[in-house]
PDB file of N, CA, C and O in Angstrom:
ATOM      1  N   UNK A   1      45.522  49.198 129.794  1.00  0.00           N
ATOM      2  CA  UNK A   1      45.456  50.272 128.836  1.00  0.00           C
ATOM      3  C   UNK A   1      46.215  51.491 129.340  1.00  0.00           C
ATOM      4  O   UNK A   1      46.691  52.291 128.534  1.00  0.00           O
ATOM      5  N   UNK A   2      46.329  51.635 130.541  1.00  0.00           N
ATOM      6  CA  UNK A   2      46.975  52.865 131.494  1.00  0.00           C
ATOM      7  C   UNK A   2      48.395  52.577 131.140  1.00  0.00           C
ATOM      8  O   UNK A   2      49.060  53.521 130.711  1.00  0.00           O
ATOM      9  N   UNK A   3      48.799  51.726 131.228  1.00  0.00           N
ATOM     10  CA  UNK A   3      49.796  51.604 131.478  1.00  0.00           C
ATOM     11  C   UNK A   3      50.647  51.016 130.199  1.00  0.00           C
ATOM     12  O   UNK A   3      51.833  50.688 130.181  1.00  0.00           O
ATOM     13  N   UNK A   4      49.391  50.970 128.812  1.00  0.00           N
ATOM     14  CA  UNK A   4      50.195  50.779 127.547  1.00  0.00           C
ATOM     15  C   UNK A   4      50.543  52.735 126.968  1.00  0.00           C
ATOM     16  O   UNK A   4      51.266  53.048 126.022  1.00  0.00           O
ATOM     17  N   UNK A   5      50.042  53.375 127.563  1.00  0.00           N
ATOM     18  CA  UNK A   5      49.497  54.692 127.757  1.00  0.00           C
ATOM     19  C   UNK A   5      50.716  55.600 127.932  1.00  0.00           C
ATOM     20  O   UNK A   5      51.232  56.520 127.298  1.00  0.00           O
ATOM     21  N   UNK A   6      50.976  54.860 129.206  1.00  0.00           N
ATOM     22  CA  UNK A   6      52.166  55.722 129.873  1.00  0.00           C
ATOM     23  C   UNK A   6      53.458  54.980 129.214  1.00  0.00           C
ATOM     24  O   UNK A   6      54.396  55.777 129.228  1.00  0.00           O
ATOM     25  N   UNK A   7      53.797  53.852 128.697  1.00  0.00           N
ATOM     26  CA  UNK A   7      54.646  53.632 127.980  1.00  0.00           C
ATOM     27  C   UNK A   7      54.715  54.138 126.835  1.00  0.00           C
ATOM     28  O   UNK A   7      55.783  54.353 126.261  1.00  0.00           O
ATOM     29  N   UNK A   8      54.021  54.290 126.548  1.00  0.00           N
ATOM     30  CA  UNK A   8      54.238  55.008 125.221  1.00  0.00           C
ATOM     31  C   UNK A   8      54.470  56.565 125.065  1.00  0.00           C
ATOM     32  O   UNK A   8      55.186  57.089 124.211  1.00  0.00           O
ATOM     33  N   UNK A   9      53.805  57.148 125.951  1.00  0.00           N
ATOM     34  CA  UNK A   9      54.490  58.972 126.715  1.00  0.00           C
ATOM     35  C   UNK A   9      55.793  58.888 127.619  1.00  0.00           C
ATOM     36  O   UNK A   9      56.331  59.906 128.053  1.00  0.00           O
ATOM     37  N   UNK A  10      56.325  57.444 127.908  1.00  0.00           N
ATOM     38  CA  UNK A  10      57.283  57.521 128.670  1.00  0.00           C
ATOM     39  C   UNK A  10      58.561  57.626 127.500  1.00  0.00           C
ATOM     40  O   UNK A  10      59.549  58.353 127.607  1.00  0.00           O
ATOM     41  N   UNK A  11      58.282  56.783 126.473  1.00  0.00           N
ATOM     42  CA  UNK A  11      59.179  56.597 125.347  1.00  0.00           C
ATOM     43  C   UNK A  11      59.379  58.261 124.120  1.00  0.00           C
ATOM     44  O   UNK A  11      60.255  58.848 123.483  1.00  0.00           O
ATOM     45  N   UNK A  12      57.934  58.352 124.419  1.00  0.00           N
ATOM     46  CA  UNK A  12      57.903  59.990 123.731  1.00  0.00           C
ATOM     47  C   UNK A  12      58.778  60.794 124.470  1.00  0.00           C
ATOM     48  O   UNK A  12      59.652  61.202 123.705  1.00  0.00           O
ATOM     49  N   UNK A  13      58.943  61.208 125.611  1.00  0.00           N
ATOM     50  CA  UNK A  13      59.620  61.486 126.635  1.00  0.00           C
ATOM     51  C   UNK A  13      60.887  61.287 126.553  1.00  0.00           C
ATOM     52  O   UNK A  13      61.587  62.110 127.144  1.00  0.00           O
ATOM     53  N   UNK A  14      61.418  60.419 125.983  1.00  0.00           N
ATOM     54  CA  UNK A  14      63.018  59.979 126.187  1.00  0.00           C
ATOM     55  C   UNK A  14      63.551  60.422 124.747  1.00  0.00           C
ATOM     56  O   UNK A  14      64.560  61.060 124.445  1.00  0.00           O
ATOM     57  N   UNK A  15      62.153  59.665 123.662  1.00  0.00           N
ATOM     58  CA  UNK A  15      63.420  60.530 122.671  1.00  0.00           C
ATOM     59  C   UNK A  15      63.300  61.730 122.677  1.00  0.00           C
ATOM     60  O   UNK A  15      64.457  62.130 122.804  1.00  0.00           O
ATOM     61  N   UNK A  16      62.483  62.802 122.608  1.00  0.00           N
ATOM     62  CA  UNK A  16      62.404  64.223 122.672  1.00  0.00           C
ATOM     63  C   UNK A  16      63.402  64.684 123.480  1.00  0.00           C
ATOM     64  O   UNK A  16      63.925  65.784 123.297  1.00  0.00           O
ATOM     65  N   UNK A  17      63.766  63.807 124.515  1.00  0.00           N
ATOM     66  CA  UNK A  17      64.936  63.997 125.285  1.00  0.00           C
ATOM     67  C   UNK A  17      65.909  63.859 124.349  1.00  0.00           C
ATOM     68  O   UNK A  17      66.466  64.905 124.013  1.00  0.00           O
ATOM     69  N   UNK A  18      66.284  62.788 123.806  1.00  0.00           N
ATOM     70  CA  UNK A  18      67.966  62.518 123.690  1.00  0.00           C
ATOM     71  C   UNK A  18      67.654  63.427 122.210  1.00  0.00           C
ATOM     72  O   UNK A  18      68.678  64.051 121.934  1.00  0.00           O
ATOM     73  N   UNK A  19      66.584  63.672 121.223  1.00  0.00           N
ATOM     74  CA  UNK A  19      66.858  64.625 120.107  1.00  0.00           C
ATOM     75  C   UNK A  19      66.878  65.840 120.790  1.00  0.00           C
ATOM     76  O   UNK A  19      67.526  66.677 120.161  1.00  0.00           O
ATOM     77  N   UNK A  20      66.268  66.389 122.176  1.00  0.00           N
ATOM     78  CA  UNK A  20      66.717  68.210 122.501  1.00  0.00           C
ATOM     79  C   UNK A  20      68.315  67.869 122.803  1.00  0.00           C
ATOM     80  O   UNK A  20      69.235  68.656 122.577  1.00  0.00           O
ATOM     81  N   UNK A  21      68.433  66.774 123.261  1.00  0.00           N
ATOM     82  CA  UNK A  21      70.485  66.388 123.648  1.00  0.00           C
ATOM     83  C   UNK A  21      71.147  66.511 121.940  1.00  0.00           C
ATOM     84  O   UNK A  21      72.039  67.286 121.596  1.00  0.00           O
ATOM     85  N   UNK A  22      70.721  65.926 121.415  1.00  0.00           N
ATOM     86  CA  UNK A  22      71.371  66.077 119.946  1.00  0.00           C
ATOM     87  C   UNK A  22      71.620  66.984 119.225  1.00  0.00           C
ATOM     88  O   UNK A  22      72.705  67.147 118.667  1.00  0.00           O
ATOM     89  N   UNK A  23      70.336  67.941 119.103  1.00  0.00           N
ATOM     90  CA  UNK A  23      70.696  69.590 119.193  1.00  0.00           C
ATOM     91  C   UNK A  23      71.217  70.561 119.702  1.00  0.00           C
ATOM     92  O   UNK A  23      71.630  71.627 119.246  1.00  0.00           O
ATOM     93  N   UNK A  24      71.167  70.062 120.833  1.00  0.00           N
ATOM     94  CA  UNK A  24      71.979  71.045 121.417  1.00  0.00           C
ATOM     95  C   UNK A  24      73.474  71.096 121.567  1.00  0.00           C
ATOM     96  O   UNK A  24      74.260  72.013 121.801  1.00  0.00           O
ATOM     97  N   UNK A  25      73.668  69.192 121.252  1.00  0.00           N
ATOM     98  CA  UNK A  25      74.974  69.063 121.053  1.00  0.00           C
ATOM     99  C   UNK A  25      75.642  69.680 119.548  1.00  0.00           C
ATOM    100  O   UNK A  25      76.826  69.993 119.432  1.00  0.00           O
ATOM    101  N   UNK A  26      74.895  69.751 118.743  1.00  0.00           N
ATOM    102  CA  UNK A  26      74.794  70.064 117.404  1.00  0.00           C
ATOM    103  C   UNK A  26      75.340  71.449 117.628  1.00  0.00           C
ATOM    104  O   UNK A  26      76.504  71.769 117.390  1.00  0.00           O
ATOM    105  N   UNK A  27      74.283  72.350 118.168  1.00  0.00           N
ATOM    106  CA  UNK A  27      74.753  73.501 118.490  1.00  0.00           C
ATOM    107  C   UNK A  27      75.741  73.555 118.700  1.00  0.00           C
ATOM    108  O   UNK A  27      76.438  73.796 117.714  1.00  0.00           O
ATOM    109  N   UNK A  28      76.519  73.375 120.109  1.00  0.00           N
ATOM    110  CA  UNK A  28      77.511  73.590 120.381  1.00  0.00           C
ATOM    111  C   UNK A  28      78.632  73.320 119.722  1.00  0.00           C
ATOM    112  O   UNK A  28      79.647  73.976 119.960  1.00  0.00           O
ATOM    113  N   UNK A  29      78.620  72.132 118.623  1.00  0.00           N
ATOM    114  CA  UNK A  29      79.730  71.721 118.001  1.00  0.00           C
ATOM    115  C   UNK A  29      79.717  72.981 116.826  1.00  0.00           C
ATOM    116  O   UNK A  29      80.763  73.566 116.544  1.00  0.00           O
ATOM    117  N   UNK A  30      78.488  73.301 116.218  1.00  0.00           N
ATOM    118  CA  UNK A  30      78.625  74.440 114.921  1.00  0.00           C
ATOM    119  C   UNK A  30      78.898  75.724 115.465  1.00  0.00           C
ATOM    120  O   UNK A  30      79.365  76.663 114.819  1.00  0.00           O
ATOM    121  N   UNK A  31      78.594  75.742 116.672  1.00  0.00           N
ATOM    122  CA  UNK A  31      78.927  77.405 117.288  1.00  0.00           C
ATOM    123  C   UNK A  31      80.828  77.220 117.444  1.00  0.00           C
ATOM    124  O   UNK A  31      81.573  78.185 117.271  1.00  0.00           O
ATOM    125  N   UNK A  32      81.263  76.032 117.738  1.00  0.00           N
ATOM    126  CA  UNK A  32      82.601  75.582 117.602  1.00  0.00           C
ATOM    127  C   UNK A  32      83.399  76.167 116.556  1.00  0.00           C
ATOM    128  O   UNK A  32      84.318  76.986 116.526  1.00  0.00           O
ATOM    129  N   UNK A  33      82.520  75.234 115.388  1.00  0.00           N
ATOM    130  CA  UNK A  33      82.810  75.463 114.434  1.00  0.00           C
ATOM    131  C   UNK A  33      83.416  76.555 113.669  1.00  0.00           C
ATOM    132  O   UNK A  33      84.445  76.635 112.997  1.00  0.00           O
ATOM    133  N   UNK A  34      81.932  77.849 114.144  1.00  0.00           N
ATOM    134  CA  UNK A  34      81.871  79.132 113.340  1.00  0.00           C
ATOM    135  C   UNK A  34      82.752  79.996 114.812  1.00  0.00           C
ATOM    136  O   UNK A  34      82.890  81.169 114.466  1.00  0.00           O
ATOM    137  N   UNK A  35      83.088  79.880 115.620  1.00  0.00           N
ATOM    138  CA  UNK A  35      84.607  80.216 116.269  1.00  0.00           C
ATOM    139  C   UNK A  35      85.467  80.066 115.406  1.00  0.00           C
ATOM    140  O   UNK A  35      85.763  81.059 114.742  1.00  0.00           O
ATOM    141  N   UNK A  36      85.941  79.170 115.217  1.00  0.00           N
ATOM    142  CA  UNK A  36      87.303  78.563 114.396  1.00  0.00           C
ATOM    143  C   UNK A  36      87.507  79.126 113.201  1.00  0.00           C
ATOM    144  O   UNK A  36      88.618  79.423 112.763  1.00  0.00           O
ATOM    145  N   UNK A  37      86.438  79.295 112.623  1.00  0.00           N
ATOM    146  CA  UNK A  37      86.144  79.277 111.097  1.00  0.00           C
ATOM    147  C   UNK A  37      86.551  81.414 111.371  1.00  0.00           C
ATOM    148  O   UNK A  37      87.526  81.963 110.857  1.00  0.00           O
ATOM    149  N   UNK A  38      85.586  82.090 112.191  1.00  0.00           N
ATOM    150  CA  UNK A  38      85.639  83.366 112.501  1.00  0.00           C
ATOM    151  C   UNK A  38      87.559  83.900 113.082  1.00  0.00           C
ATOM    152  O   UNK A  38      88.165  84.960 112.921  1.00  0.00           O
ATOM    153  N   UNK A  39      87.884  82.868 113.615  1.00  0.00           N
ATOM    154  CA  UNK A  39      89.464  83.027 113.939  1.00  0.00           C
ATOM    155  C   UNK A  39      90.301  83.118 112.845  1.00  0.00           C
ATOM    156  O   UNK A  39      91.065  84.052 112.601  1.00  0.00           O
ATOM    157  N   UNK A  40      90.071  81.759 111.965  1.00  0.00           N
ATOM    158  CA  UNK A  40      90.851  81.590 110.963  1.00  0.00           C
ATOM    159  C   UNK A  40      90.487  82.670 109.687  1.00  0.00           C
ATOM    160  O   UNK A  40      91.287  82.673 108.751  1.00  0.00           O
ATOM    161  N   UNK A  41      89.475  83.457 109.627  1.00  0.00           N
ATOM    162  CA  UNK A  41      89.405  84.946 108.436  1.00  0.00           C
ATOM    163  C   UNK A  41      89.805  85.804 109.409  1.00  0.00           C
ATOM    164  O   UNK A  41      90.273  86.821 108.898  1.00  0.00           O
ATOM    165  N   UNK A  42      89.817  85.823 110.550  1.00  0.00           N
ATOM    166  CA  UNK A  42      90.397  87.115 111.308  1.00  0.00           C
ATOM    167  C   UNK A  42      92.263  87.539 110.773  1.00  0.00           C
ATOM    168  O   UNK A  42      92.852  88.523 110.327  1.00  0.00           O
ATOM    169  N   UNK A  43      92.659  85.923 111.216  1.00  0.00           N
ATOM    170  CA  UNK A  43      94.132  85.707 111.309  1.00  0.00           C
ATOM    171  C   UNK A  43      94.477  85.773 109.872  1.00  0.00           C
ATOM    172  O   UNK A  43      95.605  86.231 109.691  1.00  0.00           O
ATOM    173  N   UNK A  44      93.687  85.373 108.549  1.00  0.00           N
ATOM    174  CA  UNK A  44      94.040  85.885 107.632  1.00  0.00           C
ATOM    175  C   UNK A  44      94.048  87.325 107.076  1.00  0.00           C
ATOM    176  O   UNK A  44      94.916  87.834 106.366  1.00  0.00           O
ATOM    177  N   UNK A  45      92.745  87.959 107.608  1.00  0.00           N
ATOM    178  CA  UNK A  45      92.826  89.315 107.194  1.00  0.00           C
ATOM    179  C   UNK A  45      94.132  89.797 107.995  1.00  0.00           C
ATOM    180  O   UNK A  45      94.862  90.492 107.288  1.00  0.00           O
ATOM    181  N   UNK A  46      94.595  89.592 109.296  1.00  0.00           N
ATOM    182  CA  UNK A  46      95.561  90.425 109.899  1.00  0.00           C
ATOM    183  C   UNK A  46      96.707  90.157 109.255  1.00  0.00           C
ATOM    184  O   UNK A  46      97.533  91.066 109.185  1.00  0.00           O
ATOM    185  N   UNK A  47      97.108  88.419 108.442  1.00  0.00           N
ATOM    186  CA  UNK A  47      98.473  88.177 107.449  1.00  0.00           C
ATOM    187  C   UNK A  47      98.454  89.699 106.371  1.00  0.00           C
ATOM    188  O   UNK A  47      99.209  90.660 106.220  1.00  0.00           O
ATOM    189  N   UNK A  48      97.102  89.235 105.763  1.00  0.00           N
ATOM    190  CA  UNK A  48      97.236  90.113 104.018  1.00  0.00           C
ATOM    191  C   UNK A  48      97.138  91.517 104.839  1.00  0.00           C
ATOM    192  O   UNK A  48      97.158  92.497 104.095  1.00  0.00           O
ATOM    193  N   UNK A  49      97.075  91.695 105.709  1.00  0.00           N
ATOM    194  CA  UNK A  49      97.102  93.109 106.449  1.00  0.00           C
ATOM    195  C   UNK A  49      98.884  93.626 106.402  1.00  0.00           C
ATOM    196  O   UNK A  49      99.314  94.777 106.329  1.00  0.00           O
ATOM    197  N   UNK A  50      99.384  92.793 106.449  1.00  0.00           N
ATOM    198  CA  UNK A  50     100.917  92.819 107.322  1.00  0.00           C
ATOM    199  C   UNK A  50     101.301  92.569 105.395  1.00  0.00           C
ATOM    200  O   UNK A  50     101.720  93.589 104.849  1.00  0.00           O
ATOM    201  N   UNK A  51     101.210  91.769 104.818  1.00  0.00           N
ATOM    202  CA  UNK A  51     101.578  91.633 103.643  1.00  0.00           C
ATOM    203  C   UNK A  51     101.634  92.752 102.950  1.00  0.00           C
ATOM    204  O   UNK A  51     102.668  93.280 102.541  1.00  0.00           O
ATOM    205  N   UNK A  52     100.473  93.161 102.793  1.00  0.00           N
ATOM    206  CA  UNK A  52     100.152  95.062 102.316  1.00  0.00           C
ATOM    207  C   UNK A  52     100.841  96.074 102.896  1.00  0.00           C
ATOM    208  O   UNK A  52     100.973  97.108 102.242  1.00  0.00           O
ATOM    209  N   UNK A  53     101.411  95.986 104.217  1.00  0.00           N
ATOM    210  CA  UNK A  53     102.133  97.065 104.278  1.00  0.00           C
ATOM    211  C   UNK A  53     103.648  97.054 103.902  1.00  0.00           C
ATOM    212  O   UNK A  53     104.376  97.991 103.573  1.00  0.00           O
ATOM    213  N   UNK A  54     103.955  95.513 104.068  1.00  0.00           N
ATOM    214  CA  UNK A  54     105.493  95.546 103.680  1.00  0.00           C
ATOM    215  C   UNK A  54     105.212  94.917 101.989  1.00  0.00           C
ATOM    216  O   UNK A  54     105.885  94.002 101.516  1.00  0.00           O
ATOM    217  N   UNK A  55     104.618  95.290 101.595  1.00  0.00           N
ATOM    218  CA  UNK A  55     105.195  95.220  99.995  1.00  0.00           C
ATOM    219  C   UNK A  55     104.187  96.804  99.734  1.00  0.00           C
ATOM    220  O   UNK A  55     103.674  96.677  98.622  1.00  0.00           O
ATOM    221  N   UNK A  56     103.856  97.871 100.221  1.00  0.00           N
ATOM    222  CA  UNK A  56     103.941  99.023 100.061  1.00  0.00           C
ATOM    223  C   UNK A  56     105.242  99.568 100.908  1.00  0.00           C
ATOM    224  O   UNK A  56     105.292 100.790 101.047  1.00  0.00           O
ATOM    225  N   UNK A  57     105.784  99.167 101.205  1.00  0.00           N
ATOM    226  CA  UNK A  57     107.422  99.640 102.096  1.00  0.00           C
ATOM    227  C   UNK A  57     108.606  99.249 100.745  1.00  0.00           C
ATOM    228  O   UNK A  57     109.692  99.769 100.489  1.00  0.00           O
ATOM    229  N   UNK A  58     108.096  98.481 100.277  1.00  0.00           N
ATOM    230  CA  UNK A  58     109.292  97.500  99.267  1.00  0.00           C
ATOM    231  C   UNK A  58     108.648  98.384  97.826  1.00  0.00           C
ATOM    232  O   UNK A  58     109.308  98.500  96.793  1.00  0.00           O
ATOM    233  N   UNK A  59     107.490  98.856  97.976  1.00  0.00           N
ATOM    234  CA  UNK A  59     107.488  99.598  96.317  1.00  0.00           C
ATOM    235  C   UNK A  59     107.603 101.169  96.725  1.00  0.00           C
ATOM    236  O   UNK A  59     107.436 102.010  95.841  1.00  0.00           O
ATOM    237  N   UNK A  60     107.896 101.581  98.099  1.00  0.00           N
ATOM    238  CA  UNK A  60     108.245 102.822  98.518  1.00  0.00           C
ATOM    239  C   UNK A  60     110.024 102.599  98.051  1.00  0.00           C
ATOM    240  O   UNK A  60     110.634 103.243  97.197  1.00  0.00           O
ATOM    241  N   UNK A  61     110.350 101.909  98.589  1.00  0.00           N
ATOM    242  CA  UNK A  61     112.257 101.765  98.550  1.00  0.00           C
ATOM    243  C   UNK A  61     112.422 101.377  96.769  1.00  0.00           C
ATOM    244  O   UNK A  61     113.340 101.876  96.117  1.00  0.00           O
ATOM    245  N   UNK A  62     111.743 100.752  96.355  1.00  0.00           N
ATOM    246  CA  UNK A  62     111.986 100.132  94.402  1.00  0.00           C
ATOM    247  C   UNK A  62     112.141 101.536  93.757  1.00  0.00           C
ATOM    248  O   UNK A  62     113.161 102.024  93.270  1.00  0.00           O
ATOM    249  N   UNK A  63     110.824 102.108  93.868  1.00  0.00           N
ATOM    250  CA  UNK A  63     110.596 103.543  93.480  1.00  0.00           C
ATOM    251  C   UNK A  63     111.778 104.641  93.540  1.00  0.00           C
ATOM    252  O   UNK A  63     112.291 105.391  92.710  1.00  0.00           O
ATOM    253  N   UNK A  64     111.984 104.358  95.042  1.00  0.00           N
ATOM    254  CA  UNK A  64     112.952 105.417  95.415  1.00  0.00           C
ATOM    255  C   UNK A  64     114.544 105.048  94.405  1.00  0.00           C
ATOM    256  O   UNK A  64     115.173 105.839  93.702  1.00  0.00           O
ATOM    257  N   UNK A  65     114.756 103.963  94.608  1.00  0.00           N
ATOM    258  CA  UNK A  65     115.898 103.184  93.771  1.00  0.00           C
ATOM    259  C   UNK A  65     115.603 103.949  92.253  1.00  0.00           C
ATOM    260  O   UNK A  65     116.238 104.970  91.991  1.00  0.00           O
ATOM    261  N   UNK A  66     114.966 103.598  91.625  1.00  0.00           N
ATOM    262  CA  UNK A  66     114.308 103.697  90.554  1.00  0.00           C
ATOM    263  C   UNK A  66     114.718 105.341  89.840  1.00  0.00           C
ATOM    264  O   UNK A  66     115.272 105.622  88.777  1.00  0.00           O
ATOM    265  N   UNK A  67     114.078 106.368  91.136  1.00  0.00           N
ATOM    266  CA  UNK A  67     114.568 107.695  91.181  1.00  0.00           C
ATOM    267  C   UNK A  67     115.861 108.596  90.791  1.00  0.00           C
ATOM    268  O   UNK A  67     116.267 109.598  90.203  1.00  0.00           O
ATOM    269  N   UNK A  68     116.262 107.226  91.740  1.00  0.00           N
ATOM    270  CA  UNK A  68     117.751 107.568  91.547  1.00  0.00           C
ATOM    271  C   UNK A  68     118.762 107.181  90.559  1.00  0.00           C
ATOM    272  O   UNK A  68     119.788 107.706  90.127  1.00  0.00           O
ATOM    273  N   UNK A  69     118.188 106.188  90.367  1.00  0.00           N
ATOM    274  CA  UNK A  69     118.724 105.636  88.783  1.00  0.00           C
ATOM    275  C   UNK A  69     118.555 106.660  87.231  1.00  0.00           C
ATOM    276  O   UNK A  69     119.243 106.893  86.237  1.00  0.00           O
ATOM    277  N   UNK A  70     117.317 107.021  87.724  1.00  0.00           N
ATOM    278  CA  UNK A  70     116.609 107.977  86.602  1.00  0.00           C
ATOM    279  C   UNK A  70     117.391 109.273  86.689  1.00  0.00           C
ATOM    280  O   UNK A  70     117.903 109.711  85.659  1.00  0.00           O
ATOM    281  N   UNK A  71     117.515 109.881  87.767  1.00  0.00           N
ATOM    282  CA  UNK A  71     118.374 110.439  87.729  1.00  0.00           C
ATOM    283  C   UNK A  71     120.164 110.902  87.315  1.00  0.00           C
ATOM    284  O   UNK A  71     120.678 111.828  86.688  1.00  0.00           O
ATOM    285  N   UNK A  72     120.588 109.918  87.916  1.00  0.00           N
ATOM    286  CA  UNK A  72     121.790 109.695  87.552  1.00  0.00           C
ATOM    287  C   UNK A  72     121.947 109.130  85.766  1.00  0.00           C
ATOM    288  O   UNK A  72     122.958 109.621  85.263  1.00  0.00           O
ATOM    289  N   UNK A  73     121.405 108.515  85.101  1.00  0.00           N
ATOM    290  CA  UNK A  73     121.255 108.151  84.089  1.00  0.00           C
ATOM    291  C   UNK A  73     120.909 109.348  83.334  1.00  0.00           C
ATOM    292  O   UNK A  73     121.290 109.268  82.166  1.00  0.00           O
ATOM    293  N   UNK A  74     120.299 110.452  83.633  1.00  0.00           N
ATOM    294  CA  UNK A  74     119.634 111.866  83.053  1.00  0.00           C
ATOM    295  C   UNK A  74     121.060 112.739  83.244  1.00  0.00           C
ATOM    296  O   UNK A  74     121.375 113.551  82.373  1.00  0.00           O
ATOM    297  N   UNK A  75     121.676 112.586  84.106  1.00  0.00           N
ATOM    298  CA  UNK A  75     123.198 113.383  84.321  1.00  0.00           C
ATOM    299  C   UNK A  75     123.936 112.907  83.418  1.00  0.00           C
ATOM    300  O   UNK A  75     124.490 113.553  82.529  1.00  0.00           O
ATOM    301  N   UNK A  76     124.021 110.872  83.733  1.00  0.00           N
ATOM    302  CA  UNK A  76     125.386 110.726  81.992  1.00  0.00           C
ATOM    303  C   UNK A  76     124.732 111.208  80.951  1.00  0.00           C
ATOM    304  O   UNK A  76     125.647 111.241  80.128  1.00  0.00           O
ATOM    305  N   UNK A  77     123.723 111.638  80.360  1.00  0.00           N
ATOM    306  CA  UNK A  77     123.318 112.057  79.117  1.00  0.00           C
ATOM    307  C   UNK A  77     123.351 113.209  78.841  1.00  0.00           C
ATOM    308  O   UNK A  77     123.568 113.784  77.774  1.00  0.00           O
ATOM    309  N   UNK A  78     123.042 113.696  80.213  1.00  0.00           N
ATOM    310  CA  UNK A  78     123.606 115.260  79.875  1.00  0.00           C
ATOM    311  C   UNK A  78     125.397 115.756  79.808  1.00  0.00           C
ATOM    312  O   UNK A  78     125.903 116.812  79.428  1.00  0.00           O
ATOM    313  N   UNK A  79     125.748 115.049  80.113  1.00  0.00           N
ATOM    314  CA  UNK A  79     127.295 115.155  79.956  1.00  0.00           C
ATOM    315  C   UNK A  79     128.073 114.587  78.728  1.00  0.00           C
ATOM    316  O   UNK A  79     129.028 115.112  78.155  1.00  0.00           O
ATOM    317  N   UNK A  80     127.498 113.472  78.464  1.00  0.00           N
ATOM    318  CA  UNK A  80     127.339 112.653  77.035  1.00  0.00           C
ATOM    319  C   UNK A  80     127.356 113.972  75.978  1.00  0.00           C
ATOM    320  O   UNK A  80     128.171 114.150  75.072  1.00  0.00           O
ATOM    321  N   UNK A  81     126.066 114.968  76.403  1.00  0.00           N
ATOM    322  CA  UNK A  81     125.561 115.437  75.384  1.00  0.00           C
ATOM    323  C   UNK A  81     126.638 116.706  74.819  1.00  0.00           C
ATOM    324  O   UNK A  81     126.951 117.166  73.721  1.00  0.00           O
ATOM    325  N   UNK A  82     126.940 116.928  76.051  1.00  0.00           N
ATOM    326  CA  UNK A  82     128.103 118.476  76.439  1.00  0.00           C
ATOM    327  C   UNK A  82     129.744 117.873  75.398  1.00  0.00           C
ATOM    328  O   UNK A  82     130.535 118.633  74.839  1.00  0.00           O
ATOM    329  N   UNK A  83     129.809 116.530  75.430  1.00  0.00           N
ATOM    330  CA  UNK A  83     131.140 115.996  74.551  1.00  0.00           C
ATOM    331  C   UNK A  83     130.928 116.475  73.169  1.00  0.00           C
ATOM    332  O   UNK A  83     131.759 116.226  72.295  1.00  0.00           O
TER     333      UNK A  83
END
């Protein structure tokens, strides 16, 4: 009986073992995971970061174009107008 006893706490014993091994392997693979996952929104926020400033550089220079067009186009009309 002792010794149907201890087989059976010996077996309790092993899996509680290999399921605290399973979790913890678990762990480590989702803490993996949420690394990777935390890298890959980092590295995107820093793209659309870099995206935002050079297409506010490109509607700084359009604008400026734009200006000058408006301008010059406001001069032939005023000269237009003087004929």
């Amino acid at each position: 009986m002792v010794e149907l006893v201890a087989a059976i706490a010996g077996a309790m014993i092993g899996v509680a073992g290999m399921s605290a091994g399973s979790l913890i392997r678990r762990s480590g693979q989702n803490r993996d995971v949420i690394t990777k996952l935390s890298l890959g929104i980092e590295h995107i926020g820093s793209q659309l970061q870099a995206m935002r400033e050079d297409m506010k550089e490109d509607r700084h220079e359009v604008f400026g174009r734009l200006n000058d067009a408006e301008q010059r186009l406001s001069a032939l009309e005023a000269t237009r107008g003087r004929r």
